[in-house]
C-alpha positions as CSV (number, residue, x, y, z in Angstrom):
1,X,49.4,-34.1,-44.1
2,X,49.1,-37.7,-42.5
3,X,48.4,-36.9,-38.7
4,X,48.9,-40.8,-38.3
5,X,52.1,-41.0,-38.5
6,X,52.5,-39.1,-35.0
7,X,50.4,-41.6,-33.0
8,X,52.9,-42.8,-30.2
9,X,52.7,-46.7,-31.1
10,X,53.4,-47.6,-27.5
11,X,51.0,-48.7,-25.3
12,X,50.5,-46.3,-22.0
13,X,51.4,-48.0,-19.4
14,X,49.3,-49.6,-17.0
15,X,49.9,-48.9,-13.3
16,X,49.7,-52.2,-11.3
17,X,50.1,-51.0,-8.3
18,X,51.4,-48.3,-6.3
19,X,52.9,-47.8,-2.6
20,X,52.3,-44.4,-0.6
21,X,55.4,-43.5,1.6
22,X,53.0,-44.3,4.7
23,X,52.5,-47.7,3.2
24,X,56.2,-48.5,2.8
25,X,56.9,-47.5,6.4
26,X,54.3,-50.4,7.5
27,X,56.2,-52.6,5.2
28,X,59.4,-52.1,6.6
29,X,58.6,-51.6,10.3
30,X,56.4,-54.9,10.2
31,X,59.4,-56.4,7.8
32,X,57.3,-57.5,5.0
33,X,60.1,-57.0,2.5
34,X,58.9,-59.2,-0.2
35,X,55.8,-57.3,-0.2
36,X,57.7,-54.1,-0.2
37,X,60.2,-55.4,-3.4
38,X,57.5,-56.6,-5.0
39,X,55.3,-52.9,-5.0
40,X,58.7,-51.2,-5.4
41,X,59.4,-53.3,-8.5
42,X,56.4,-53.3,-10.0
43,X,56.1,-48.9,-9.4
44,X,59.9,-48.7,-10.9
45,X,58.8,-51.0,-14.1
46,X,55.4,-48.5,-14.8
47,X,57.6,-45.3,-14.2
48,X,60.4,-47.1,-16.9
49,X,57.5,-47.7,-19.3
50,X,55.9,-44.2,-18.8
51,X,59.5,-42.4,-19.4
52,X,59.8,-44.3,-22.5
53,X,56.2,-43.2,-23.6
54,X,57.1,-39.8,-22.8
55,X,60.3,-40.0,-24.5
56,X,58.4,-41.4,-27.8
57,X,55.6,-38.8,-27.4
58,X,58.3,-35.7,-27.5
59,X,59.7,-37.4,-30.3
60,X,57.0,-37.6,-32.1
61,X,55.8,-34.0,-31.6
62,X,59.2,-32.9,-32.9
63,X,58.8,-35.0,-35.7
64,X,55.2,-33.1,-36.0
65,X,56.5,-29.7,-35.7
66,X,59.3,-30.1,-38.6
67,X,57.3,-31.5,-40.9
68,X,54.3,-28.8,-40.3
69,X,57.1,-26.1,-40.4
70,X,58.8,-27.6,-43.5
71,X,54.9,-27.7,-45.3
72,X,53.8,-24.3,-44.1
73,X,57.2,-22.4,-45.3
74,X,57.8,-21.6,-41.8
75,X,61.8,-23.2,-41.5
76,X,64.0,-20.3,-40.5
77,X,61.0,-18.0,-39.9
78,X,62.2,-15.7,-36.7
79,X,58.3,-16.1,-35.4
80,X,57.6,-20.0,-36.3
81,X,58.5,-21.0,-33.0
82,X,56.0,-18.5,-31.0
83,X,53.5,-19.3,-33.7
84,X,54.2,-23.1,-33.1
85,X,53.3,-22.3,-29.1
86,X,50.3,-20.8,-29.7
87,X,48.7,-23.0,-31.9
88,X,50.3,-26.2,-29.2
89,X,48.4,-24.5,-26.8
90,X,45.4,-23.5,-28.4
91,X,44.2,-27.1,-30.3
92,X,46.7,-30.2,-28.4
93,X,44.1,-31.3,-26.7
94,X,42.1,-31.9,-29.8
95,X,44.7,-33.7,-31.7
96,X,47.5,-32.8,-33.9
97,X,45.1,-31.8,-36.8
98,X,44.0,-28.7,-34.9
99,X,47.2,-28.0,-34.1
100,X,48.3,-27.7,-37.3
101,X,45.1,-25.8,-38.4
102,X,46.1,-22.8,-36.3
103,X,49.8,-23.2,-37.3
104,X,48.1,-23.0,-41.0
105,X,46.2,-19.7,-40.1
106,X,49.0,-18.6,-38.0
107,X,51.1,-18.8,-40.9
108,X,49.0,-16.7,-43.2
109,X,49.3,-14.1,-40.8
110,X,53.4,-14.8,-40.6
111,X,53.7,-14.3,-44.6
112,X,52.0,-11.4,-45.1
């Protein structure tokens, strides 16, 4: 299985700057509205960007999750999804090759 194929190809957005609620009250009170557009703006685009990132990453993991069902025999299977949770939880954070590792061993366990 090509684990490459699930890289999200966006770039994660980079937060330019951002504006506490404490911060925007000086704004306005002192009526430094450009200032306060400007932050506001600029904190809308990164959250934009970052929803689309998101949006791509679930995607992809869905995309992930088929196709390691699909290779493992595991479509239909009444315990793929539980299987599919445990191994998420136990090897995401090293990469979508561990994942599918404990699907795999998961799996064995499954058809038996």
């Amino acid at each position: 299985m090509d684990f490459s194929v699930y890289k999200n190809r966006l770039p994660f957005p980079e937060r330019k700057s951002s504006i506490s609620s404490m911060e925007r009250r000086v704004l306005e009170k002192y009526g430094a509205t450009e200032q306060l557009r400007s932050a506001l703006d600029a904190q809308e685009a990164y959250e934009a960007a970052l929803g689309d990132w998101r949006t791509e990453n679930l995607r992809l993991q869905g995309e992930f999750k088929r196709d390691a069902f699909r290779e493992l025999g595991l479509i239909g299977h009444p315990k793929a999804e539980a299987a599919f949770t445990l191994a998420w939880e136990w090897g995401h954070s090293a990469g979508y090759s561990e994942v599918f590792s404990y699907l795999e061993e998961l799996a064995g366990l499954l058809k038996s």
